[in-house]
C-alpha positions in Angstrom: 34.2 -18.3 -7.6 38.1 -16.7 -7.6 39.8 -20.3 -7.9 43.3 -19.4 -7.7 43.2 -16.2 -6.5 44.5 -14.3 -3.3 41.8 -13.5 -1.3 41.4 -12.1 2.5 38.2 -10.5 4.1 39.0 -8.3 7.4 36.0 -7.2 9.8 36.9 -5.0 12.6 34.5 -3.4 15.4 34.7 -1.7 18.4 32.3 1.2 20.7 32.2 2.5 24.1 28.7 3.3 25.8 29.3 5.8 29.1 30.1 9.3 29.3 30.3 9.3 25.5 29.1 7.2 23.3 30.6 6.0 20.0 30.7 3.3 17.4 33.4 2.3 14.7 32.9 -0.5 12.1 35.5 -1.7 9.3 35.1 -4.2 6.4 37.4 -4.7 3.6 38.2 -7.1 0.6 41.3 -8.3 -1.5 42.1 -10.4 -4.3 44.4 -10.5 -6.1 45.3 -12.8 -9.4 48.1 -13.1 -11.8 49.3 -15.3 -15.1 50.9 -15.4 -18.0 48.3 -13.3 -19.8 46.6 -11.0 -17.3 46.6 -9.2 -13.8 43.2 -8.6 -11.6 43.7 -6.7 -8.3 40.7 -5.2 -6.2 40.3 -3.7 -3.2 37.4 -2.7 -1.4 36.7 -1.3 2.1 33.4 0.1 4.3 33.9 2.7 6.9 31.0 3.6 9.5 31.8 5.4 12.5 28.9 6.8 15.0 29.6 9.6 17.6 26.8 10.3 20.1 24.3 8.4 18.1 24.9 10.8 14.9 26.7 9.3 12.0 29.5 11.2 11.0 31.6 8.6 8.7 29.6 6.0 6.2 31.8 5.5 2.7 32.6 2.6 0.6 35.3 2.7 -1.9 36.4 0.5 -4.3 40.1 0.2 -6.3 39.9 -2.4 -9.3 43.0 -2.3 -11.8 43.7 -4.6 -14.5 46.2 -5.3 -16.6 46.8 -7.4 -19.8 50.4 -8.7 -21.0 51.4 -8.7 -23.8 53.4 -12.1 -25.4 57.2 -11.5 -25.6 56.9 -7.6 -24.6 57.4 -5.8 -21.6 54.8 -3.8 -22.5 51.5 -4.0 -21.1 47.8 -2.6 -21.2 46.1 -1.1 -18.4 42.7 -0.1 -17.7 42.4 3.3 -15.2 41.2 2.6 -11.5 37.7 2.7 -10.8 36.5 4.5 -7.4 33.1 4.6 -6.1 32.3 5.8 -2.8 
């Protein structure tokens, strides 16, 4: 799945337990892909972040664009950015 495509995955966590206690957790995709007749780029990411054991950050978002060339043009169709989270 996504042959020939740029791809990268990033995970990042990190907390503290003491005097106050808090958690952070980060995920996020891309890929990316490009050709004579097309364009595909998404990007997605998950955010949770805990503060003395209450949740005050949980969101996902996602960005997809793409975009068709058209032959001998420098024109080009697009579709609008799609967002959820």
């Amino acid at each position: 799945m996504l042959v020939n495509w740029d791809k990268s995955i990033d995970v990042g966590f990190n907390g503290a337990s003491g005097p106050s206690n808090n958690t952070n957790f980060r995920s996020g995709i891309r890929a990316h892909y490009e050709d004579d007749l097309d364009r595909w780029d998404l990007k997605s990411v998950y955010l949770y972040k805990q503060d003395e054991n209450e949740t005050t950050d949980n969101k996902y978002r996602v960005d997809l664009l793409k975009d068709w060339f058209l032959a001998d043009s420098s024109r080009l169709y697009f579709t609008c950015r799609i967002r959820l989270g």
